[in-house]
N, C-alpha and C positions, 0 to 999 in steps of 0.2 A: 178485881177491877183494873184496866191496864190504866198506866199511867206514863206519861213520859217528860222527860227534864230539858227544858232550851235555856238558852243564856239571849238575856234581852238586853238589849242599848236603846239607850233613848236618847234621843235628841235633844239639844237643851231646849228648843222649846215646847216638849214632853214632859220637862222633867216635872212640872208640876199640877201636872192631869192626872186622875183617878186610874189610868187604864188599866194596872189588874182589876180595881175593885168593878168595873164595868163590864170587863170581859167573866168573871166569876157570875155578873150578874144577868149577862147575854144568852152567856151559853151554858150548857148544863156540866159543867165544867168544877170540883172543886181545886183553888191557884194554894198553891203552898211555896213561900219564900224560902229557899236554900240556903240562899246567901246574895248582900246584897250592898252596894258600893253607890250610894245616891249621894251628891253634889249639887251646889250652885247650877254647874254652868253642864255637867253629868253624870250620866247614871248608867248600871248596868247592873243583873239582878238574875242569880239561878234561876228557874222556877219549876216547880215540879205539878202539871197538870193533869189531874186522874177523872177518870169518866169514857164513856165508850168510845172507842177509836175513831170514828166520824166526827165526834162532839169536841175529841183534842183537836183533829184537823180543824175542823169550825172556827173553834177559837185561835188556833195561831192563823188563820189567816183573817181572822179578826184582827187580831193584836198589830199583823202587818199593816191593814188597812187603816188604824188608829196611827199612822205614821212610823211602830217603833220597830227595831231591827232582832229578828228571831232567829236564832241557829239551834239546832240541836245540842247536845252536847253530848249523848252518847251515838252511837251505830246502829244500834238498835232502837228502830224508828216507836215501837209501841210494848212495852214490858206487863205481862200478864201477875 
């Protein structure tokens, strides 16, 4: 199943919305936390998302449109 890994920022006034647990529940997506740096005022958080290539794309730009900020972290955009 591919899966691929982004590094998320959230905004502080993100920091304290559910937004993996919504986007896991959006989209047919399972979010698995890497590693992960949440504060007060911010946050930022690996994530590693597996499910069919469509369904990852779905959900980051899910996760964009919930306000928070998504980068890849490897090159290779989808890992079999």
């Amino acid at each position: 199943m591919p899966s691929m890994k982004v590094h998320v920022r959230f905004p502080e006034e993100k920091i304290k919305e559910p937004v993996i647990y919504q986007i896991g529940h959006e989209f047919k997506v399972v979010t698995n936390v890497r590693r992960a740096d949440v504060r007060e005022t911010t946050g930022w958080m690996d994530l590693e998302l597996t499910g069919e290539s469509a369904e990852i794309e779905r959900a980051i730009a899910g996760l964009r449109k919930k306000g928070v900020i998504v980068d890849p972290i490897e090159l290779d955009v989808v890992e079999g």
